[in-house]
Backbone as CSV, one residue per row, in Angstrom:
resi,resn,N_x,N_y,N_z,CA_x,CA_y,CA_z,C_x,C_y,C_z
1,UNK,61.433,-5.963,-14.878,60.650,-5.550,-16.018,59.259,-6.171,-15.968
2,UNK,58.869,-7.381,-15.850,57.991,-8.184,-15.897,57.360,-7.487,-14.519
3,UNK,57.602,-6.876,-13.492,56.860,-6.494,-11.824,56.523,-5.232,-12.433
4,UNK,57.023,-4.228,-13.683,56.626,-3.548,-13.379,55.038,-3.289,-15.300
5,UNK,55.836,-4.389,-15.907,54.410,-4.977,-16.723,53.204,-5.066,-15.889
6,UNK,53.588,-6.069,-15.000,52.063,-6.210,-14.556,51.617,-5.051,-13.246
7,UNK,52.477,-4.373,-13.112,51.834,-3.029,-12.269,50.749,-2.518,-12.840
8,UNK,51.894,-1.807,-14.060,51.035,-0.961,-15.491,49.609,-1.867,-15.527
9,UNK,49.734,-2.939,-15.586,48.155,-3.607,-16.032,46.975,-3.405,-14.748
10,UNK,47.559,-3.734,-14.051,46.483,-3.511,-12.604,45.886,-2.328,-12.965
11,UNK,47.071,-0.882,-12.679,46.767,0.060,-12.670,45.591,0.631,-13.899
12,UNK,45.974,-0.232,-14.856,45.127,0.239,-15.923,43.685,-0.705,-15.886
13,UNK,43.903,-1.709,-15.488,42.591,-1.894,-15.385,41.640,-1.267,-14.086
14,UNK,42.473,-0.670,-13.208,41.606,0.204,-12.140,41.353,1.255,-12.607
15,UNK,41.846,1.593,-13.402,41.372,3.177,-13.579,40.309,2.992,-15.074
16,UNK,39.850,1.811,-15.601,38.929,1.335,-16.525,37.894,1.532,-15.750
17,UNK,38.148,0.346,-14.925,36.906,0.246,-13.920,36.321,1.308,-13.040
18,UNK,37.069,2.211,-12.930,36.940,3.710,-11.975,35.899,4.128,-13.396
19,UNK,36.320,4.053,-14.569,35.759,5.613,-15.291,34.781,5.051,-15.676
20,UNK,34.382,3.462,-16.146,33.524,2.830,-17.116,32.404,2.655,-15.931
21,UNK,31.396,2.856,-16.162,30.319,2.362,-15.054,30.018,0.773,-15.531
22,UNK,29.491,0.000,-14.583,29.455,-1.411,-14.729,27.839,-1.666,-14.826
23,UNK,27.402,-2.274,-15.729,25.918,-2.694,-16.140,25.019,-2.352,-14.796
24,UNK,25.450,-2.627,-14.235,23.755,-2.627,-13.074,23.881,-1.458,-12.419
25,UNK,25.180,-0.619,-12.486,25.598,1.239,-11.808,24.499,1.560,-13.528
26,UNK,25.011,1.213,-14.304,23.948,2.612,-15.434,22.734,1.979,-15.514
27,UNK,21.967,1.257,-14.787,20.598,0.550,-15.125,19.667,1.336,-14.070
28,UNK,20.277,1.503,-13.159,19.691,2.075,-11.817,19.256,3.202,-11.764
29,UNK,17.786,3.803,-11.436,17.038,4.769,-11.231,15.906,5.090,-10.173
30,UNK,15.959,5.796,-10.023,15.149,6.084,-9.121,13.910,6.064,-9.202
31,UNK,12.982,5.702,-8.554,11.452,5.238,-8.342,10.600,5.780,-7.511
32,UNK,9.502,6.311,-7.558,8.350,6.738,-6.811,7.427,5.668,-6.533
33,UNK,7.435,4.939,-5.250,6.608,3.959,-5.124,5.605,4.257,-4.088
34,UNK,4.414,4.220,-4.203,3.275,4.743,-3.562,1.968,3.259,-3.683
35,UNK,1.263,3.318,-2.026,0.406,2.728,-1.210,-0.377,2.850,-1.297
36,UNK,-1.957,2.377,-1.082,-3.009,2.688,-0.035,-2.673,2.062,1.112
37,UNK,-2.988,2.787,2.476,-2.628,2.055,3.080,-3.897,2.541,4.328
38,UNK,-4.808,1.582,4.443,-6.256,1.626,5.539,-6.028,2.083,6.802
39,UNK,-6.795,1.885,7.704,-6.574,1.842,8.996,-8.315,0.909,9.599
40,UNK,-7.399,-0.278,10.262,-8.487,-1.073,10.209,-9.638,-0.793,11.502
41,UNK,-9.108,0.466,12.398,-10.253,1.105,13.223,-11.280,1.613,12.193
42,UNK,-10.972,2.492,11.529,-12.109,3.143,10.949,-13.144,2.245,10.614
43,UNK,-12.595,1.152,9.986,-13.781,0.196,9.126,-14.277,-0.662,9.943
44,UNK,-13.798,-0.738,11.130,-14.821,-1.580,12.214,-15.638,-0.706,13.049
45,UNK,-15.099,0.410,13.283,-16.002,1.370,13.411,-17.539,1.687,12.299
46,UNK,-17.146,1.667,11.305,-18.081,1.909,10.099,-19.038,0.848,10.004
47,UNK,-18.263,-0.102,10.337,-19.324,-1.625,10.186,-20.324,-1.593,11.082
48,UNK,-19.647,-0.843,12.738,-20.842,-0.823,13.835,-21.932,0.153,13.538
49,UNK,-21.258,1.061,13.596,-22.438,2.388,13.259,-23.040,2.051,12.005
50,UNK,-22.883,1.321,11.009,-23.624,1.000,9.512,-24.882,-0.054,10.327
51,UNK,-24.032,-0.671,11.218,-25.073,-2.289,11.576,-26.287,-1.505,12.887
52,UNK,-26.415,-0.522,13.510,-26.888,-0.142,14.307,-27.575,1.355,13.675
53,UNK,-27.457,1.498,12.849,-28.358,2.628,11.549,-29.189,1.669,11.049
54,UNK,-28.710,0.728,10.325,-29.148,-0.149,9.237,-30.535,-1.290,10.578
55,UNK,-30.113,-1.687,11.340,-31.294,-2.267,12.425,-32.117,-1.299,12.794
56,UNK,-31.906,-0.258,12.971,-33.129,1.184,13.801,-33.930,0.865,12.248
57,UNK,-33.189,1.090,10.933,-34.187,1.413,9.743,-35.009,0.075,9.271
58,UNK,-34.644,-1.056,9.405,-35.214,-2.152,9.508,-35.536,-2.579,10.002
59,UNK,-36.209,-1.738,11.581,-37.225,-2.395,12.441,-38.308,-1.315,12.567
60,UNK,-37.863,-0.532,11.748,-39.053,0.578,11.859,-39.746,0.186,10.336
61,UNK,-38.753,0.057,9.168,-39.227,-0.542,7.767,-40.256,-2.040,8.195
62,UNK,-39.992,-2.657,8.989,-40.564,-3.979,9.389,-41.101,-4.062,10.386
63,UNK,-41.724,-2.570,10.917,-43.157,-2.457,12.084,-42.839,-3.058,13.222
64,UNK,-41.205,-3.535,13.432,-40.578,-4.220,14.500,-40.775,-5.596,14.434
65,UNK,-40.535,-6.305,14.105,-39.949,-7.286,13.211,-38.969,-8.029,13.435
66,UNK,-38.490,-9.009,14.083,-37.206,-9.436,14.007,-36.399,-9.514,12.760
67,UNK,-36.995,-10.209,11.970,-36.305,-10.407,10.401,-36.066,-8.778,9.688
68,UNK,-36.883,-8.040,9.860,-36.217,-6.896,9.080,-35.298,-5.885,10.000
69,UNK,-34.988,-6.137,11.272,-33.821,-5.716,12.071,-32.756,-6.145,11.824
70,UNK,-32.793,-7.711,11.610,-31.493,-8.744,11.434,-31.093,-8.458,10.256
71,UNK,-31.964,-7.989,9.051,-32.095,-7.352,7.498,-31.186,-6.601,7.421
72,UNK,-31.854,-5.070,8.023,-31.191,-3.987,8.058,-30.192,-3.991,9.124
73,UNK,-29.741,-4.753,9.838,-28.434,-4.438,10.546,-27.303,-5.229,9.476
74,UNK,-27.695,-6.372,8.839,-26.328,-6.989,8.024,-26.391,-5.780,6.937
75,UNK,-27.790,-5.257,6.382,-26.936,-4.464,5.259,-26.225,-3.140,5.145
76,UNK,-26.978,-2.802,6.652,-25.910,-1.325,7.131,-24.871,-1.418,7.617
77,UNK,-24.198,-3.039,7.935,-23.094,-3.132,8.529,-22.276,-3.349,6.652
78,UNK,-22.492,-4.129,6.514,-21.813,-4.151,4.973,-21.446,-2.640,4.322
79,UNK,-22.502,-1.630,4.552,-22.625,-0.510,3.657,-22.032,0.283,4.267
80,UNK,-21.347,0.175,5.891,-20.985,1.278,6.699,-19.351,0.798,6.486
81,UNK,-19.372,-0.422,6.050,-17.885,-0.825,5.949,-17.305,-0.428,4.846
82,UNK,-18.158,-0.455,3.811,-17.286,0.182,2.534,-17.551,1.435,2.520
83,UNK,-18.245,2.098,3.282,-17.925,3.339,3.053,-16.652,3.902,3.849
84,UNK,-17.053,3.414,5.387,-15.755,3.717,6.152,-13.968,3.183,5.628
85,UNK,-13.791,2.054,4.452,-13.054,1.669,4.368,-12.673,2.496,3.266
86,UNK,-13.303,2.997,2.026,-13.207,3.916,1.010,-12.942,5.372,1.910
87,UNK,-13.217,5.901,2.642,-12.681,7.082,3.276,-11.817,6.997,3.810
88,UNK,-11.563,5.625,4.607,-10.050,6.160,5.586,-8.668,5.636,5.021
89,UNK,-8.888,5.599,3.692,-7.802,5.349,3.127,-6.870,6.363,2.519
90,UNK,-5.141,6.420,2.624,-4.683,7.344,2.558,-3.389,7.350,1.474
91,UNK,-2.953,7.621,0.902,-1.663,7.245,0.333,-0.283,7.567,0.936
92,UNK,0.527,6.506,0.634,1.898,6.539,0.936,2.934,6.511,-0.059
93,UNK,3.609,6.955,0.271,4.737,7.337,-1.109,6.073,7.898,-0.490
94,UNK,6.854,6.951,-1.344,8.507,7.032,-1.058,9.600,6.477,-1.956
95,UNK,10.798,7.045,-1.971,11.458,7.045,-3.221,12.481,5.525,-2.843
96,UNK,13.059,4.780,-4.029,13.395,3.436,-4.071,14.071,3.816,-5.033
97,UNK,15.550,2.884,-4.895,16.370,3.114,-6.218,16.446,1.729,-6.636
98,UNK,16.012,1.097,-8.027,16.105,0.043,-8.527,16.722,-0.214,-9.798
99,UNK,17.100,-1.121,-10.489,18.061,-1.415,-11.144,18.295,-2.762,-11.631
């Protein structure tokens, strides 16, 4: 009698646990998680061609000049980098189940 008491109980608490979902099963949903994600050619690329624009215009701005070459190459390298780094950026996105 008592072997088959505690059958009945197992059984019933498995089939609780089968139907009842357990706190962190009903918390859990699904997520859209999304990137920028660069590519660090482009922006060293951008930096050269910014720094070698930016020196042609600051040695012609400065009648040839050392100081306004060295000028205009740091600020076309700066300006070629954020631009190249603002363009070659792309998004990524993929689904995550959390809980």
């Amino acid at each position: 009698m008592r072997n088959k008491l505690i059958a009945t109980l197992v059984c019933s608490a498995l089939a609780v646990t089968a139907v009842v979902p357990t706190a962190a099963q009903a918390e859990r949903h699904r997520v859209r998680v999304c990137r920028d994600v660069s590519t660090r050619g482009a922006r060293n690329t951008g930096t050269a061609v910014g720094a070698v624009g930016g020196g042609v215009v600051g040695n012609a701005l400065g009648h040839g000049s050392v100081g306004g070459t060295v000028l205009g190459a740091v600020a076309g390298g700066v300006i070629g980098h954020q631009v190249a780094k603002h363009n070659a950026t792309r998004k990524v996105c993929h689904w995550e189940w959390r809980g």
